[in-house]
N, C-alpha and C positions, 0 to 999 in steps of 0.2 A: 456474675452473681454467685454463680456454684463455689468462685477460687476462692470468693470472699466466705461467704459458709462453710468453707472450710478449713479457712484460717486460725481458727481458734485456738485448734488444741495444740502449738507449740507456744504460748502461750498461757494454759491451763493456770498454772500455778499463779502467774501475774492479776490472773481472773479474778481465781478465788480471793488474792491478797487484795486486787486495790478498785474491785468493782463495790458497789457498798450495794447493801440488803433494802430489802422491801419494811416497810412501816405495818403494824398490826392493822394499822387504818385502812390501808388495802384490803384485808380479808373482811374484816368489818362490812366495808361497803358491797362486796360481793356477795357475802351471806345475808345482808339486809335486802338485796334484790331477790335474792334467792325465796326467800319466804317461807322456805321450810329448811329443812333438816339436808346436809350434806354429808352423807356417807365416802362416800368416792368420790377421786378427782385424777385425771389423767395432766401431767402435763407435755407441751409440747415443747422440743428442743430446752431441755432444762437444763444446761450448761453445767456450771458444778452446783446448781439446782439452793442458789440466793432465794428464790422462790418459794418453792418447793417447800423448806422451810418453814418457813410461816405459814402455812397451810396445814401444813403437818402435824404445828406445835397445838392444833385446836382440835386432833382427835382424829383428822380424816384423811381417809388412807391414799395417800398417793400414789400414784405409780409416775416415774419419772423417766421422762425419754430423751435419749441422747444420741445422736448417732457419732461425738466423735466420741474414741475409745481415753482420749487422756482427760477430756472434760469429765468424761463420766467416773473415772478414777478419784476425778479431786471430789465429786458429787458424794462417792459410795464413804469419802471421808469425812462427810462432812454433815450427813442427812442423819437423821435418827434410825432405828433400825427396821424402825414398822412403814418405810419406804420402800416401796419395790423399783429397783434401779433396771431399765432396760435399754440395751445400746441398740438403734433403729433411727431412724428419719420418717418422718411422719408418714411422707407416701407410701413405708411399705408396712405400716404397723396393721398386722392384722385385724379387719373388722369383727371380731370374733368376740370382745367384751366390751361392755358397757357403763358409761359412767353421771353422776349426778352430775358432776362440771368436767369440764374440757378446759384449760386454761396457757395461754400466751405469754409469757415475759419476754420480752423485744424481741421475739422470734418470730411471729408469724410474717413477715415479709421473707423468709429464708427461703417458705415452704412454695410448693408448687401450685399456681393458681387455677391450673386447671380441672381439680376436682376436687379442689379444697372444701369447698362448701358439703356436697355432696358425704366426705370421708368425717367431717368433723360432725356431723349429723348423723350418719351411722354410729360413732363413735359417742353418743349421749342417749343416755334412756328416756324416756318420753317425759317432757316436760322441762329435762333436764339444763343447763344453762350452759352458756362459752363466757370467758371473758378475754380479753386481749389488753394489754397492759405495757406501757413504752414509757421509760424516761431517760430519754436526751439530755443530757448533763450540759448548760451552755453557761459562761460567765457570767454573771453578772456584772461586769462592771465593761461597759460594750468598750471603750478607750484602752481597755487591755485585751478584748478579744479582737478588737481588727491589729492592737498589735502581736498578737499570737498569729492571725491570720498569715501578715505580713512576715515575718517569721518564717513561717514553713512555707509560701508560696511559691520558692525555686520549685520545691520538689514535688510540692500537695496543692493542689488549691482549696480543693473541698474536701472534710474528713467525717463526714455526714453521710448517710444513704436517703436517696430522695423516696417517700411512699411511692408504692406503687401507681397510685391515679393521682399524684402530686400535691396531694391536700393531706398534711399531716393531722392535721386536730379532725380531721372527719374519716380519715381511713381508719380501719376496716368498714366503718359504722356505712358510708354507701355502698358497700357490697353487701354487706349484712340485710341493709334493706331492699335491696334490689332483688335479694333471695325468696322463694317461698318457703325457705327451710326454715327460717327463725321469724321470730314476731317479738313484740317488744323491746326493739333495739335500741338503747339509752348511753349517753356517752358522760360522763363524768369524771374529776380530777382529785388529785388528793394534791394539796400543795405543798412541797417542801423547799430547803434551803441548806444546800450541804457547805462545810467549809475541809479545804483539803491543805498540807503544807503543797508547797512548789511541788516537791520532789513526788507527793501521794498525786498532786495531777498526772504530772506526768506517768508515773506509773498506769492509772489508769487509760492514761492515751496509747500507750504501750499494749493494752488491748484492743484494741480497735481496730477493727479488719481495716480500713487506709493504709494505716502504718503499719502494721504487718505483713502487709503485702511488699513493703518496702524493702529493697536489699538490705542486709544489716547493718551494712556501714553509712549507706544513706539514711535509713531510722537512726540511728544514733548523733549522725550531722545535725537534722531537724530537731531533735530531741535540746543539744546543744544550742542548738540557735533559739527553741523557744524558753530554754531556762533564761537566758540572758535578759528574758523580759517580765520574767514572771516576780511578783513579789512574795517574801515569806510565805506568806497565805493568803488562798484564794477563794473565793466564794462562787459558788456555781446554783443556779436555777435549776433545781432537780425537779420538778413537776413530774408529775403521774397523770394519764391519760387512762381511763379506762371505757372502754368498747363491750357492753353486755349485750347479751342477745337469749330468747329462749326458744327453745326446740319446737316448734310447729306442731 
């Protein structure tokens, strides 16, 4: 799990170019649970900080956490200036400040589960909210995804990370409630529908810790083998999952 978390940043630039951005409707639904005012917002493992971004764009001061050093380059290029960029990994971010939210983009399975709860509750002022937020890009059209599957299965079989307690539309949310740290834990989606050419797929499968785990000449085989199937353009199920939770 660590090799995969650490995958990213030779990659960085592939990131930024072919991962796509959050929806205003995301922050929307955050600030309507939130029910007051958000000054501050810490994020965790903010990549080149897609996130980050639209949170930003509404006034509130980010501070944006990264621990590799080239994701956070493409971040420090990318983010407005009233972002506070800081390269760390969640477990060693010091408890020493505090914020109205604490927020997730498909990062919190990276982090360490053993005092997670614990550190992300020190890390919000009283009252204050988390939210965690995951969209899984899948095809839609399942007849071309089992033939993608088929495709890469010499080399990949699965290019997915499985949740942690194997229940993706409920994790975080049964640890969240299992917690005395949070109360009001609410799970909710923003629905989308991205369309990518051939080539923007792939590119974005090119980020994906699977495949970059892959020697380069075998990522690039696979790569080859799944164009061969892919048509001009393709549509993919981008759903948003979000995981709310409030400080105890």
């Amino acid at each position: 799990m660590v090799e995969r978390a650490l995958s990213f940043g030779a990659a960085a630039a592939a990131y930024e170019r072919f991962r796509t951005g959050y929806p205003d409707e995301l922050v929307d639904k955050v600030l309507e649970y939130a029910g007051r005012t958000v000054n501050t917002a810490l994020e965790i493992g903010a990549g080149t900080g897609k996130a980050t971004r639209v949170f930003a764009a509404t006034g509130i001061a980010v501070t944006a956490t990264e621990p590799d050093a080239a994701m956070l380059e493409q971040l420090r290029k990318h983010v407005p200036s009233s972002v506070t960029a800081v390269q760390g990994a969640f477990e060693d971010l010091p408890l020493t400040s505090t914020f109205d939210l604490v927020f997730a983009a498909a990062s919190l399975h990276w982090t360490d589960p053993t005092d997670r709860w614990t550190r992300v509750s020190a890390l919000l002022n009283p009252g204050g909210i988390f939210v965690s937020f995951n969209r899984p890009l899948y095809l839609a059209d399942k007849d071309l995804d089992e033939a993608v599957r088929v495709a890469r299965s010499e080399f990949l079989e699965d290019d997915g990370i499985p949740p942690p307690d194997g229940t993706s539309e409920e994790w975080p949310g049964t640890e969240l409630r299992r917690s005395d740290r949070f109360t009001d834990v609410r799970r909710t989606s923003v629905e989308r529908r991205t369309t990518l050419t051939a080539a923007g797929y792939i590119g974005h499968l090119s980020t994906l810790s699977a495949y970059l785990l892959l020697r380069s000449t075998t990522r690039e085989q696979v790569f080859e083998r799944i164009a061969t199937v892919l048509p001009d353009e393709v549509t993919l199920i981008s759903d948003l999952t979000l995981h709310l939770a409030r400080r105890s």
